[in-house]
Every structure is written in C-alpha cells, then in structure tokens.
BASEMI-682993 format. One record per residue: residue number from 1; x, y, z of N, C-alpha, C in turn; residue in one letter. Coordinates in steps of 0.05 Angstrom, whole numbers, plus 5000, padded with zeros to 4 digits. Example, Ala and Ser with C-alpha at 12.3 -4.5 7.8 and 13.67 -1.06 7.14 Angstrom:
BASEMI-682993
<1 <5264 4886 5156> <5246 4910 5156> <5264 4934 5156> "A">
<2 <5257 4955 5142> <5273 4979 5143> <5258 5001 5157> "S">
This chain:
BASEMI-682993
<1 <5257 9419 9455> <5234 9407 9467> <5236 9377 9464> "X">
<2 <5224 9366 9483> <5225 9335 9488> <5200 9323 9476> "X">
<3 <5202 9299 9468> <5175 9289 9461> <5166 9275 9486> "X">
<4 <5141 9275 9498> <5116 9264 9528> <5109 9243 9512> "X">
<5 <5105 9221 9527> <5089 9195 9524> <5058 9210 9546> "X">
<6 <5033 9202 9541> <5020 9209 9546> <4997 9201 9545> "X">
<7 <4976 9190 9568> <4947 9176 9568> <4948 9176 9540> "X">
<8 <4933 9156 9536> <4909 9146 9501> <4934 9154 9477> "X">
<9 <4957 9145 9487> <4972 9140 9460> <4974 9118 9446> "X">
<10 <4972 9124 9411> <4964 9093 9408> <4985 9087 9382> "X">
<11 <4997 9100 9386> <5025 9098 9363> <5046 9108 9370> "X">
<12 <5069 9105 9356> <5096 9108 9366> <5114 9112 9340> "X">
<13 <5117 9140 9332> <5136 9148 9309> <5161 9138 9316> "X">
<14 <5180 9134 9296> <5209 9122 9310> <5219 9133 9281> "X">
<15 <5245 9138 9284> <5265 9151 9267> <5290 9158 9271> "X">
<16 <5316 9139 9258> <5344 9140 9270> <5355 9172 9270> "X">
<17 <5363 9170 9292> <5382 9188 9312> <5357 9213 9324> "X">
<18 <5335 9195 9328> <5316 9219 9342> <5300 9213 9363> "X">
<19 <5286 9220 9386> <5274 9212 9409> <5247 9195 9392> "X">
<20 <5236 9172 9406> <5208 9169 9400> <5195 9184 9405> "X">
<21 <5172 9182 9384> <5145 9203 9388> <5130 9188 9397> "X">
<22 <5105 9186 9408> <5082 9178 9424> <5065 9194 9412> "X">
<23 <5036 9187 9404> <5019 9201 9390> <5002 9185 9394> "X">
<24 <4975 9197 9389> <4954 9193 9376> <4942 9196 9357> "X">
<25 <4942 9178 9338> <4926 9183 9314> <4893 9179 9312> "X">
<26 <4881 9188 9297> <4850 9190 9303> <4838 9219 9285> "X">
<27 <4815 9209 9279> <4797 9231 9259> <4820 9249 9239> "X">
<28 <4834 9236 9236> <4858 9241 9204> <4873 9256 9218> "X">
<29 <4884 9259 9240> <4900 9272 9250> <4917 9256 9268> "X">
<30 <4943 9267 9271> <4965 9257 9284> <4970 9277 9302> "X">
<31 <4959 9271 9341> <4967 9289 9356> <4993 9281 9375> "X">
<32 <5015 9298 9379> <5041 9299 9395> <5035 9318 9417> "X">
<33 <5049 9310 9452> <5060 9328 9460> <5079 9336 9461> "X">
<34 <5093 9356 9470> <5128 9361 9473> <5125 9378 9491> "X">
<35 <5147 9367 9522> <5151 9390 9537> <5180 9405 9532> "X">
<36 <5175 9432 9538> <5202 9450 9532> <5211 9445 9559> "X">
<37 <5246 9460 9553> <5266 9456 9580> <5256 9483 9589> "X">
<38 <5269 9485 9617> <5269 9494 9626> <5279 9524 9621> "X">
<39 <5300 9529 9596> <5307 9552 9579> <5286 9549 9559> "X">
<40 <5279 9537 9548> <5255 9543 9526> <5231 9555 9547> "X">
<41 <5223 9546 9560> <5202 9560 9581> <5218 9586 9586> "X">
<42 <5236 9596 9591> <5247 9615 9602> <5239 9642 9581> "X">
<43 <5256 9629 9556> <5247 9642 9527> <5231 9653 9517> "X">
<44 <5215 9633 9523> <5168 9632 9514> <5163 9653 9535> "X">
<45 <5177 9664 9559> <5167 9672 9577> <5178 9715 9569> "X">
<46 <5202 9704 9555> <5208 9734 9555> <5199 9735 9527> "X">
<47 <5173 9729 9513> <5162 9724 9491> <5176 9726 9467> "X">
<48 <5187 9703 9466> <5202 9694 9442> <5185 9679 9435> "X">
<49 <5180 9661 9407> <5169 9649 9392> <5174 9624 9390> "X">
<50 <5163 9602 9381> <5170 9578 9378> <5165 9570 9352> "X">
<51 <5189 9557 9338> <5192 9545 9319> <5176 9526 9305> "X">
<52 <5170 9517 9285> <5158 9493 9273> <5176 9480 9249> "X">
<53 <5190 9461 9241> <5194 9461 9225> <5189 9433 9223> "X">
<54 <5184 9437 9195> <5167 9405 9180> <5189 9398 9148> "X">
<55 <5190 9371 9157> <5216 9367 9136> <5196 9365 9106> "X">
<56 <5219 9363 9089> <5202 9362 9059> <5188 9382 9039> "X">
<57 <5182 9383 9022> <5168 9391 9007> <5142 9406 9010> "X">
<58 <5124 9403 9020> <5099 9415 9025> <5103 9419 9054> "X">
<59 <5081 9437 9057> <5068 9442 9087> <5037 9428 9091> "X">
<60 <5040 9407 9113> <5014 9398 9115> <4998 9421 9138> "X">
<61 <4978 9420 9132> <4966 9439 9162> <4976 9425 9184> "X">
<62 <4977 9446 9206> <4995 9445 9226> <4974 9460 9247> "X">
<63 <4970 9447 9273> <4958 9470 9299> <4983 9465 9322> "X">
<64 <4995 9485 9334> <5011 9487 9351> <4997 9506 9378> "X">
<65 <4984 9490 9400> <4981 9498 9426> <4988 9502 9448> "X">
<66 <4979 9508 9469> <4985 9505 9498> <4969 9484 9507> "X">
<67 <4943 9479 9503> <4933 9462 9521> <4924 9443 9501> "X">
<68 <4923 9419 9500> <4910 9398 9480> <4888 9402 9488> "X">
<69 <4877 9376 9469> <4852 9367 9470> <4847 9337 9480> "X">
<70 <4877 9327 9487> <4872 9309 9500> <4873 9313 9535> "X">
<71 <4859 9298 9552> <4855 9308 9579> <4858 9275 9591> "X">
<72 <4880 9286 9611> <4887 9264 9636> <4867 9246 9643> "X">
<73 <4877 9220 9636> <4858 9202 9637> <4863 9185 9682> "X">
C-alpha cells in the first residue's frame, strides 16, 4: 500500500528509505490514508486480510478502515 496526500493534511512523517506520510494530527490522534495496488485490492477482494504492523515495543491503539472520517474538502 501507498501512502495518499490528502485534503486537511497538516503534517508530514518522513523516514529514510520510506515514502512520506501525510497526516493529520488532531484530538491526540494521528490520521493516514493508504491506497492499495491494484493486487492488494485483488486480495482484499478474494478476502484475504490486511496486515498492520507497528514497529517497537508496545502496541499503541490502532483503528484500521475503509472509509475515514476525513471527507473531501
């Protein structure tokens, strides 16, 4: 999956050898989109699952959706 730049982004993760993120931060949360290829859609479709993986030590809470809660400005 790719990371989306996207209306009302107001930060920009950056980290060597990885795509920028575009986000919004706000009410203690850090929201991302990411669109899948065209084989990950394919995948999701013959209901396979999608991964999360979070580097480090702990797990912070995590919501993984289909539709945000951010809406096209």
């Amino acid at each position: 999956m790719k990371p989306v730049n996207f209306p009302g982004s107001n930060l920009l993760l950056v980290a060597e050898d990885c795509d920028d993120l575009p986000a919004i931060r706000e009410n203690g949360c850090i929201l991302t989109l990411w669109q899948p290829s065209d084989k990950e859609r394919e995948l999701i479709s013959q209901g396979k699952g999608v991964w999360l993986c979070v580097w480090g030590e702990q797990h912070p809470p995590v919501l993984i959706m289909a539709e945000g809660v951010v809406t096209e400005q």
